[in-house]
Backbone as numpy.savetxt, mean C-alpha at the origin, in Angstrom:
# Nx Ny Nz CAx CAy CAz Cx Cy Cz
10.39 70.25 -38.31 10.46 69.48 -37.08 9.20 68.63 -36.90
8.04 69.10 -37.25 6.98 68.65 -36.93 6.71 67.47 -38.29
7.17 67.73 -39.17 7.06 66.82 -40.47 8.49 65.77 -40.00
9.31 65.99 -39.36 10.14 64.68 -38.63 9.64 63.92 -38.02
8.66 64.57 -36.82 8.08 63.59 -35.48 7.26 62.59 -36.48
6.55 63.39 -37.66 5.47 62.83 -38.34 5.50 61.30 -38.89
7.28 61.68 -39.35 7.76 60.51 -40.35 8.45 59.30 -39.28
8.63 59.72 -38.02 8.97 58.28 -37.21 8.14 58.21 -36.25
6.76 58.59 -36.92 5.63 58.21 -35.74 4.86 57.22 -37.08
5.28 57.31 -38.31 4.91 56.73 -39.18 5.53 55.31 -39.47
6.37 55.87 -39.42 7.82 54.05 -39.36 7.65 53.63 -38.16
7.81 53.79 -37.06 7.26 53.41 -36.08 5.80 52.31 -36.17
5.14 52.74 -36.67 3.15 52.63 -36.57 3.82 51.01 -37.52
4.31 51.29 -38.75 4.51 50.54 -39.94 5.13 48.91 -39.56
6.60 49.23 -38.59 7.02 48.17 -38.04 6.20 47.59 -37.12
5.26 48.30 -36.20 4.20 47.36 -35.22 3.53 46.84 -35.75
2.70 47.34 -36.46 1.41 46.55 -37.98 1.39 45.61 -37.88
2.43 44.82 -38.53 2.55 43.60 -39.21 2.93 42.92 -37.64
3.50 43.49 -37.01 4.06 42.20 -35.85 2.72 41.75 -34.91
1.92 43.15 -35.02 0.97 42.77 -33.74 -0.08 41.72 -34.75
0.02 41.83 -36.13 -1.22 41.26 -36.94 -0.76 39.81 -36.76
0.70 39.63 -36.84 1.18 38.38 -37.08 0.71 37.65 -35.75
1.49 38.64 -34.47 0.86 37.80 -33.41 -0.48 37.51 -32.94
-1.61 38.33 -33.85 -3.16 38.05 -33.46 -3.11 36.93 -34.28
-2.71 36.74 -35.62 -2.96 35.48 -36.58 -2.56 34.31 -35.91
-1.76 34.34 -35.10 -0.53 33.06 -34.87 -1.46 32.72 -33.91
-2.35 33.05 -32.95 -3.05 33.37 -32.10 -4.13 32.36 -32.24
-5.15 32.84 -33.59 -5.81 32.99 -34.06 -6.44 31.22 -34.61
-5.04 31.26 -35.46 -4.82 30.13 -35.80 -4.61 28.73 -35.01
-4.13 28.95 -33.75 -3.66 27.93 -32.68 -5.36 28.15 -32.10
-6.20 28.82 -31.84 -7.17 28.58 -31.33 -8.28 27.79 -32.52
-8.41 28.49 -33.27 -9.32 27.38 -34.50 -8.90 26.31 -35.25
-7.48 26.15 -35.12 -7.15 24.54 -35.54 -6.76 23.84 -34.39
-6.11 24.51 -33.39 -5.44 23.51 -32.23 -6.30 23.63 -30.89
-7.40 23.17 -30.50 -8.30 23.48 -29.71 -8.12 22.78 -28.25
-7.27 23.09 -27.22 -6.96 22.42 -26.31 -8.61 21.85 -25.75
-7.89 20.36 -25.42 -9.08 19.12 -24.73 -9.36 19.31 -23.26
-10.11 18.89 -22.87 -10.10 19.00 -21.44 -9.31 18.39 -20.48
-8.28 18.82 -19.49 -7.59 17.92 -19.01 -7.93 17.28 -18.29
-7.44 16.10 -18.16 -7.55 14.65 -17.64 -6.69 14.80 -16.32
-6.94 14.84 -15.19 -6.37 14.92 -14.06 -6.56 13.26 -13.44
-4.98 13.12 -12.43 -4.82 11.44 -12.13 -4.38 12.00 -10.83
-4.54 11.25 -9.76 -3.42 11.56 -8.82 -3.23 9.88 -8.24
-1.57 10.26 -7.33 -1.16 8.71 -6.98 -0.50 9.01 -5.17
-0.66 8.49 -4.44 -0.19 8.69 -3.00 1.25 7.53 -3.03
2.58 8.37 -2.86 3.43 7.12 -2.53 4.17 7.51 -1.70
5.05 6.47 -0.40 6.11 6.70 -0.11 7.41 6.93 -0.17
7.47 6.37 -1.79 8.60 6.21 -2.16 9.18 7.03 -3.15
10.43 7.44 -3.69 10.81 8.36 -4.00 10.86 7.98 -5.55
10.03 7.10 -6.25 9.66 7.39 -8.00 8.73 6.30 -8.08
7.91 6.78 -8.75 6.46 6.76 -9.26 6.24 5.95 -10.71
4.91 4.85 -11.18 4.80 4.97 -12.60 3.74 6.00 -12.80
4.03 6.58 -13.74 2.72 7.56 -14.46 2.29 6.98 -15.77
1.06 7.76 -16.16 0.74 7.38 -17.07 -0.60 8.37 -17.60
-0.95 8.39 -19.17 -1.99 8.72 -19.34 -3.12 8.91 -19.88
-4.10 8.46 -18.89 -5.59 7.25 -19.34 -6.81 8.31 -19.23
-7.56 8.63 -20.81 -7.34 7.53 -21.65 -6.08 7.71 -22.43
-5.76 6.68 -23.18 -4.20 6.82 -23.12 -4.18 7.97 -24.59
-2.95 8.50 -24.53 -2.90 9.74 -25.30 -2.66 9.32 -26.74
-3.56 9.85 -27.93 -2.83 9.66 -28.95 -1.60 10.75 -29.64
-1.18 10.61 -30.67 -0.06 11.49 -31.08 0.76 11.94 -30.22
2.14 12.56 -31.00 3.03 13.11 -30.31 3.09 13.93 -29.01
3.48 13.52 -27.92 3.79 14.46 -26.48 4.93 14.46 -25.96
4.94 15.34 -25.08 6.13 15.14 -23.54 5.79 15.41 -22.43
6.47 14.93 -21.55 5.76 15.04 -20.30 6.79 16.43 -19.90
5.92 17.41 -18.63 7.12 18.30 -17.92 6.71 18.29 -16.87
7.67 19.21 -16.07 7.41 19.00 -14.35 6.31 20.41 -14.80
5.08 20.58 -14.20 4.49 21.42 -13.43 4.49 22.36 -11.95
5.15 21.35 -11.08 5.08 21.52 -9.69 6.28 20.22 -9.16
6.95 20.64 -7.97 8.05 19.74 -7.47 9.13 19.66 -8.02
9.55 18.35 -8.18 10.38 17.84 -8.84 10.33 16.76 -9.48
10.87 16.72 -10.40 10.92 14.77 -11.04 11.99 14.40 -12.23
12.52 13.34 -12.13 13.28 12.94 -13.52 12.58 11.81 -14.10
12.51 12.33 -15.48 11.70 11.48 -16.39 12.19 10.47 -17.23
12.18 8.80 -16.87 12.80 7.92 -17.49 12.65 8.29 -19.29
11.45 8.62 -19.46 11.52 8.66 -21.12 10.15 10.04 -21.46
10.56 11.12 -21.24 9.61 11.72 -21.25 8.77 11.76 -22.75
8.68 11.15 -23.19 8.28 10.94 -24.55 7.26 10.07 -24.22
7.29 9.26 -23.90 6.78 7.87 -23.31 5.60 8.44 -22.41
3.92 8.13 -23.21 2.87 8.44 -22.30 2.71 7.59 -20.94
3.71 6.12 -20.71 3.66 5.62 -19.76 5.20 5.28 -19.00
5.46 5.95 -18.10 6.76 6.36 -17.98 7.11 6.11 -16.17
8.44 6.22 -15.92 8.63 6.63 -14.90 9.51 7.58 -13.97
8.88 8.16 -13.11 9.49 9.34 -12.86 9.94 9.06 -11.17
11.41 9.71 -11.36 12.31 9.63 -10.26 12.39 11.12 -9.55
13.48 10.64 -8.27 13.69 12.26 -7.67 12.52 13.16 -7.29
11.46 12.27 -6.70 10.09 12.85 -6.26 10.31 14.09 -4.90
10.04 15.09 -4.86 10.17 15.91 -3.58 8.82 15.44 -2.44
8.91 15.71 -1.36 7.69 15.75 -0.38 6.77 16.54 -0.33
5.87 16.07 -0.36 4.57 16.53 -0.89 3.91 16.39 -2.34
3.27 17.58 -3.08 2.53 17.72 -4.44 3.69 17.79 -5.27
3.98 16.85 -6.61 4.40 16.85 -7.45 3.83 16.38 -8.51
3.64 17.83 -9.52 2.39 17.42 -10.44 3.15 17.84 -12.02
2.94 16.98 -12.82 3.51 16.52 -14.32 2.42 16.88 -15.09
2.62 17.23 -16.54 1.89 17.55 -17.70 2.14 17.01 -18.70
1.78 15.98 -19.19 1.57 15.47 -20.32 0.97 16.34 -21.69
1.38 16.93 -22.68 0.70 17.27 -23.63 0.86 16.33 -24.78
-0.08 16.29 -25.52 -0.08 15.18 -26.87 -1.03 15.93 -27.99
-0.39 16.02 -28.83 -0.69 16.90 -30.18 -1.24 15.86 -31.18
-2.75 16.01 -31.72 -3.12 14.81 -32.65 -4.03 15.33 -33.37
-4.34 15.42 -34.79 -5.70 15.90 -35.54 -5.33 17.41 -34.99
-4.92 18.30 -35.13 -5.02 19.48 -34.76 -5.41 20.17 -33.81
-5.51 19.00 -32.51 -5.99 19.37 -31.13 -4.57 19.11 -30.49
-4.87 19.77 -29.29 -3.98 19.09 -27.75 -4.72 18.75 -26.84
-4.41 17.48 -26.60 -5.04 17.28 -24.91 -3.60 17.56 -23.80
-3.76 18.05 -23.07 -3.44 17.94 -21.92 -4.27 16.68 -20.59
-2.92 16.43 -20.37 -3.29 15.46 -18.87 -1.89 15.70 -18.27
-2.99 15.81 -16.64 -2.03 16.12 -15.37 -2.21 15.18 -14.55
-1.02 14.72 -14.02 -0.88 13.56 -13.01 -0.12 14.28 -11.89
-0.74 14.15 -10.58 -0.23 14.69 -9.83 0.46 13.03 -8.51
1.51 13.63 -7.80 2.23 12.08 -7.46 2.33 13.31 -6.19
1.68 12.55 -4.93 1.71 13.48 -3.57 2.81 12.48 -2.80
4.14 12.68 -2.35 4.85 11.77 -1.74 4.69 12.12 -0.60
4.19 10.89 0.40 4.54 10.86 2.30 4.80 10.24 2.72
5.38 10.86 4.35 6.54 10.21 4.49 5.96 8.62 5.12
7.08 8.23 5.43 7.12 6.57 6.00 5.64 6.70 7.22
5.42 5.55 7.51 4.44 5.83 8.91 5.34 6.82 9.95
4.11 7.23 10.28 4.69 8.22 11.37 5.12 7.49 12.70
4.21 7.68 13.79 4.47 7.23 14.97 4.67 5.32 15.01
5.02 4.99 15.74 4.99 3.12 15.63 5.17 3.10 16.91
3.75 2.18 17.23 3.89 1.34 18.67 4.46 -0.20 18.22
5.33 -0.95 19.08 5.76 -2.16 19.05 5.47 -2.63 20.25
4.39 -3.76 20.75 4.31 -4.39 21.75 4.12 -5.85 21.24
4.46 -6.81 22.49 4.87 -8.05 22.82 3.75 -8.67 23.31
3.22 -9.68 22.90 2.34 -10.53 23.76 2.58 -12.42 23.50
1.97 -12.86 24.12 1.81 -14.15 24.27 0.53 -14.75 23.70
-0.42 -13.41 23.74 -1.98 -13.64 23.48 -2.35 -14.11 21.92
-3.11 -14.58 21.32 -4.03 -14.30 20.07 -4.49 -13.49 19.68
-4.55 -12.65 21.37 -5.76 -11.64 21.19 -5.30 -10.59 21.97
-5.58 -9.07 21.30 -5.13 -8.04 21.87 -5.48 -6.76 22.00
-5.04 -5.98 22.83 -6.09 -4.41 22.24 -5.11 -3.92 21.28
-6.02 -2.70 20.40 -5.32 -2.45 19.19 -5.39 -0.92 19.31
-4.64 0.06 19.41 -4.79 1.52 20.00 -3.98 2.13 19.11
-4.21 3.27 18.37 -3.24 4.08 17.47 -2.42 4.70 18.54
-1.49 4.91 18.04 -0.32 6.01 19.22 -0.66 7.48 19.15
-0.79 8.19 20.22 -1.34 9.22 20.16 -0.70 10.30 20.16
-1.71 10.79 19.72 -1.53 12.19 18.76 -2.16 11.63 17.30
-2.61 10.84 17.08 -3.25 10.56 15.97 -4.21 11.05 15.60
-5.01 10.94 14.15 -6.25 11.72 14.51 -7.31 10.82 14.66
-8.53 10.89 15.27 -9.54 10.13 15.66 -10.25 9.37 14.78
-10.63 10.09 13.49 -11.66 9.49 12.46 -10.21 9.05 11.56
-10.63 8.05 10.98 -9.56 7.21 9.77 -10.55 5.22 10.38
-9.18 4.53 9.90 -9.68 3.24 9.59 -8.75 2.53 9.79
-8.33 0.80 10.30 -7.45 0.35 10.60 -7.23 -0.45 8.94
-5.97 -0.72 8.82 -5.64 -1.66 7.38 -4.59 -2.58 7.86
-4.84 -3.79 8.11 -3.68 -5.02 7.99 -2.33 -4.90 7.12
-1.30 -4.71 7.44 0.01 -4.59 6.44 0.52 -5.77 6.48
0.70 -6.61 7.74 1.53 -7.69 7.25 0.75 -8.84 8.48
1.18 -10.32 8.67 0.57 -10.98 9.11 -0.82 -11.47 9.33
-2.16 -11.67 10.09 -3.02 -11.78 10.49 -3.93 -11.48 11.64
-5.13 -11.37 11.43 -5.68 -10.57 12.68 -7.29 -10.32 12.69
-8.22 -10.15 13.02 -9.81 -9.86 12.68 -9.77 -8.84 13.86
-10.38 -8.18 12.92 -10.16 -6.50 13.48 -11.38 -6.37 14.26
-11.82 -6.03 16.07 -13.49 -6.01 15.92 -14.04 -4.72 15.35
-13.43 -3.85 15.36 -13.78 -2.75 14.76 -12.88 -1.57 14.44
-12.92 -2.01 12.90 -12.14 -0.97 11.75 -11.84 0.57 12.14
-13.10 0.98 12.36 -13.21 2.65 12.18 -12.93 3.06 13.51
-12.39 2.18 14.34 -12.47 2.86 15.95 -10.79 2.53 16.93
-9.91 4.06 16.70 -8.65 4.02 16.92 -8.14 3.07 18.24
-9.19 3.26 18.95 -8.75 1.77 19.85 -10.12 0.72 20.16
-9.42 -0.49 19.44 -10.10 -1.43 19.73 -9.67 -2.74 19.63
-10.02 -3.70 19.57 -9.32 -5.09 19.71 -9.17 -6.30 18.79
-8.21 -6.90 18.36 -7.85 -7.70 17.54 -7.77 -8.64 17.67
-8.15 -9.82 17.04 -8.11 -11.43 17.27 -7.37 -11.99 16.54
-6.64 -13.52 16.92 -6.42 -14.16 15.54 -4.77 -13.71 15.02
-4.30 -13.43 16.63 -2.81 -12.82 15.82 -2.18 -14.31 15.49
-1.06 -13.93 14.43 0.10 -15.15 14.35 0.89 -14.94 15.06
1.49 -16.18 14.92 3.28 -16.06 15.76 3.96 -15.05 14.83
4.98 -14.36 15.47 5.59 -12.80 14.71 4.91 -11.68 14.71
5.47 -10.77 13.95 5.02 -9.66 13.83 3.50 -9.66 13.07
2.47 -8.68 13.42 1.25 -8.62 13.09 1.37 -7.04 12.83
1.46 -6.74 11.76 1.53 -4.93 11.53 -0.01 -4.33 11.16
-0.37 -3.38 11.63 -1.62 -2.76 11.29 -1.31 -1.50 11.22
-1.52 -0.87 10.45 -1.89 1.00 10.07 -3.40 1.38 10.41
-3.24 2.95 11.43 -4.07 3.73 11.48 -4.15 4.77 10.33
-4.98 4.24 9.73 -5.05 5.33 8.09 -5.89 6.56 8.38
-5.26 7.82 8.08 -6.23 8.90 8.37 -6.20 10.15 7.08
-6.98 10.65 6.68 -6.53 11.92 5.71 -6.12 13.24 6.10
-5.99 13.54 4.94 -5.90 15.27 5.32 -6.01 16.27 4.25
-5.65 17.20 3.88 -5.88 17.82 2.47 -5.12 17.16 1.03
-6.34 17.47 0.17 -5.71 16.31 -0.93 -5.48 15.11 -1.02
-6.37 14.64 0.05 -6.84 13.07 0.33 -5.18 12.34 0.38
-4.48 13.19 1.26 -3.30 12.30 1.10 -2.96 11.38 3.00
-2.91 10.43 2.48 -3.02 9.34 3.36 -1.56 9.78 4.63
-2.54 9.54 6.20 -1.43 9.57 6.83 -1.66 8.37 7.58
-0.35 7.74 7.61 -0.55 6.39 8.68 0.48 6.21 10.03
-0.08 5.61 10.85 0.60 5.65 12.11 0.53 4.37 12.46
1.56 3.23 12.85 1.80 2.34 12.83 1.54 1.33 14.04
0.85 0.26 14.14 1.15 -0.45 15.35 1.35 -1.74 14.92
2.82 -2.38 15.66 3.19 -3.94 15.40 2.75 -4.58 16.80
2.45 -6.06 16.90 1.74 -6.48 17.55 2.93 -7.77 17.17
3.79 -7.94 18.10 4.27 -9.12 18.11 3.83 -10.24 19.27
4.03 -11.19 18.35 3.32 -12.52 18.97 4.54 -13.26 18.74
4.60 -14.20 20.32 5.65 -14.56 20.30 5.28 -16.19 20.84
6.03 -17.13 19.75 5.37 -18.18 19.70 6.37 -19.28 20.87
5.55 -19.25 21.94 5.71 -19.74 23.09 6.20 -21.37 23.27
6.60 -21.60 24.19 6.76 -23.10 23.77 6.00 -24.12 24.34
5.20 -25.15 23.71 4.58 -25.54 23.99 4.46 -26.91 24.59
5.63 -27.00 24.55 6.44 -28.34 25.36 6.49 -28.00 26.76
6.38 -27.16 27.33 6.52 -26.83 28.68 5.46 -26.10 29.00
4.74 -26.71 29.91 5.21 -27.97 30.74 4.87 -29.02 29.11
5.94 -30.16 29.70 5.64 -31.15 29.17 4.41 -31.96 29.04
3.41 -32.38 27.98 2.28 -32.42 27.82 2.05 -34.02 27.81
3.26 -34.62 27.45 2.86 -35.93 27.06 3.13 -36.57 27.93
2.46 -37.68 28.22 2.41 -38.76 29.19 3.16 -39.87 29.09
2.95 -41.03 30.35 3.65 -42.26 30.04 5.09 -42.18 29.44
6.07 -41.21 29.34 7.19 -41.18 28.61 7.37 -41.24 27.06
6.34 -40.35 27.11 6.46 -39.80 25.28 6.99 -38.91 25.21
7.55 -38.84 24.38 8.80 -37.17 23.77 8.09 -36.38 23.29
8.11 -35.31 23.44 7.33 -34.01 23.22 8.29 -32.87 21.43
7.64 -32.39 20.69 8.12 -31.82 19.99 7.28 -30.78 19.89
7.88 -29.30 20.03 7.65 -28.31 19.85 6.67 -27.57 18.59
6.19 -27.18 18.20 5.54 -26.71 16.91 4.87 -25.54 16.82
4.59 -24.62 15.68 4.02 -23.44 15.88 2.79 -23.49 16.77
2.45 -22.73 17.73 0.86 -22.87 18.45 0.41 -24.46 18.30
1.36 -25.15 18.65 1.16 -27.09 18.63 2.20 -27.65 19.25
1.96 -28.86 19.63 2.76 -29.75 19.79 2.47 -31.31 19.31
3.34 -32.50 19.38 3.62 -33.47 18.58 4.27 -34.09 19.71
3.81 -35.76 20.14 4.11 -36.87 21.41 4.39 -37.86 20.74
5.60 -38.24 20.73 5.75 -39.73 20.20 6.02 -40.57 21.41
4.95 -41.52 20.92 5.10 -42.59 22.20 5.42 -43.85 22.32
5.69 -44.25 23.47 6.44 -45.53 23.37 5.31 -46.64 22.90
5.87 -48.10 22.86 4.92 -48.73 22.66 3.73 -49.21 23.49
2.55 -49.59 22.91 1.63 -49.80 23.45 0.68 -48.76 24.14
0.85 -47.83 24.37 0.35 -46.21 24.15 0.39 -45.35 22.82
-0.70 -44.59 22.84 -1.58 -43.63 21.93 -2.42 -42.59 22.67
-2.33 -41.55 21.21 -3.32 -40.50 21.77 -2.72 -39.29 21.66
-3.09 -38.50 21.46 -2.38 -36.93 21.35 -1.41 -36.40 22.44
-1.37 -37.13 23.68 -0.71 -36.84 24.73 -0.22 -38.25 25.27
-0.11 -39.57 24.62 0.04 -40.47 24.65 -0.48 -41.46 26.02
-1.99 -40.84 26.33 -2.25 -40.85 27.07 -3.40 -42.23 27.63
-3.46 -43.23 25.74 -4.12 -44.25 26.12 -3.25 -45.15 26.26
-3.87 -46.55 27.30 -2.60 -47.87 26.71 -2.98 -48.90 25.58
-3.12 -48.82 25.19 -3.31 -49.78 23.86 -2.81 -51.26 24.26
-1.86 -51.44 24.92 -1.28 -52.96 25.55 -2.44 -53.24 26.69
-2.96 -52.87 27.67 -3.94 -52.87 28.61 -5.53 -53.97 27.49
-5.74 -52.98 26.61 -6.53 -53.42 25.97 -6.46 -54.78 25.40
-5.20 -55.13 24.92 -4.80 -56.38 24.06 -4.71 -57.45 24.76
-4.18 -57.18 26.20 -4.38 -58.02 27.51 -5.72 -58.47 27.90
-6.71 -57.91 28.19 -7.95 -58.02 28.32 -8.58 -59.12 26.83
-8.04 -58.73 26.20 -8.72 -59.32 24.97 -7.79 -61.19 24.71
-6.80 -60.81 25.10 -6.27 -62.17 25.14 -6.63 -63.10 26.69
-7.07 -62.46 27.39 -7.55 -63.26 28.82 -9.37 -63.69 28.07
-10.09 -62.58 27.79 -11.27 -63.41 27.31 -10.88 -64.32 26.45
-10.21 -64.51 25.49 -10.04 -65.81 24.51 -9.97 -66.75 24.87
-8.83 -66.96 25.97 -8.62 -67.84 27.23 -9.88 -68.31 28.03
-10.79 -67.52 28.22 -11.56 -68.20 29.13 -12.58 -68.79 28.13
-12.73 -68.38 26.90 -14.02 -68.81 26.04 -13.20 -70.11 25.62
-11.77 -70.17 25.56 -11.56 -71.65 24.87 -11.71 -72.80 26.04
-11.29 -72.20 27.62 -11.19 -73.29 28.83 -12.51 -73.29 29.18
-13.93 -72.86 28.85 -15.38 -72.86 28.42 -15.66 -73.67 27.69
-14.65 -74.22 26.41 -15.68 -75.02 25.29 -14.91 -76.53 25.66
């Protein structure tokens, strides 16, 4: 009995041997020829639901990209510069590995998706000029950024303050603020300017026609009047000038 236990504590021992040696070698070997690189970390802030990636410096030899974290579909995961769809909200982070000379580098690109602006004020003015106030509940420290139209900000870093220089239409500005993982939150204010008419009151004089124009107007005038508001007579003048001629010729 005891010379039984002996002989399948022996076959036993015999079949592990070789497997555990193989797996220290296999081991062994991937660490002194294949020496992972240091990874290269990227990150990208978007709203939108697919991303380009990529990875710089750019990878040599064979790789693929995989999901790490989130979600994503990979136009060509082969492809060190690629693009990836089906982004979830929030951290979605990808791994690039690339096998070259008997190393791997690894690089991780992480793609943080958020959402659309949050809050949005929309107000109406007539002005150029306006106050500029994040909608509240915002957070205090961040920075204002121009999105669409025109405007001179008097001061960037300060959630309410005042803007010059609007156009006719919409004037969009973002309150940009962070939060963990430097991922951008913005809260929206449109500033419509509404381009008034400037024919009324009627500006032009003497019976000149008035035409409307952005923040302008345009007087066409009848004859013998001029002037931006058609407001000189030009015939007055020509009169005067033909009476002196008259008197310098009934003079000579």
């Amino acid at each position: 009995m005891v010379m039984r236990f002996f002989c399948m504590g022996f076959c036993l021992l015999a079949v592990m041997v070789p497997s555990w040696s193989a797996y220290e070698f296999f081991h062994s070997s991937l660490n002194e020829t294949s020496p992972t690189q240091a990874i290269h970390k990227h990150l990208l802030v978007t709203s939108l639901g697919a991303a380009q990636i990529s990875v710089q410096p750019a990878a040599e030899g064979f790789g693929t990209w995989r999901t790490k974290m989130g979600t994503g579909v990979f136009v060509n995961e082969s492809n060190p510069n690629t693009i990836v769809t089906g982004l979830s909200p929030g951290v979605n982070a990808f791994l690039y590995m690339a096998v070259a000379d008997n190393s791997t580098a690894v690089s991780e690109f992480r793609v943080i998706k958020v959402d659309p602006p949050l809050a949005t004020r929309n107000t109406s003015t007539n002005s150029s000029s306006h106050p500029l106030a994040a909608p509240s509940g915002a957070a205090t420290v961040g920075s204002w950024r121009i999105i669409e139209g025109t405007g001179t900000i008097v001061d960037t870093l300060n959630p309410r303050t005042h803007v010059d220089g609007l156009s006719p239409g919409d004037n969009v500005f973002d309150w940009v603020t962070f939060e963990l993982h430097n991922v951008e939150v913005h809260t929206r204010v449109i500033l419509n300017r509404k381009d008034v008419d400037d024919c009324s009151p009627d500006p032009c004089q003497n019976g000149g026609t008035c035409t409307d124009g952005v923040n302008s107007h345009t007087c066409a005038c009848p004859a013998r009047y001029s002037g931006n508001n058609c407001e000189t007579n030009s015939g007055t003048n020509e009169w005067i000038f033909r009476i002196v001629l008259l008197i310098v010729a009934l003079l000579l």
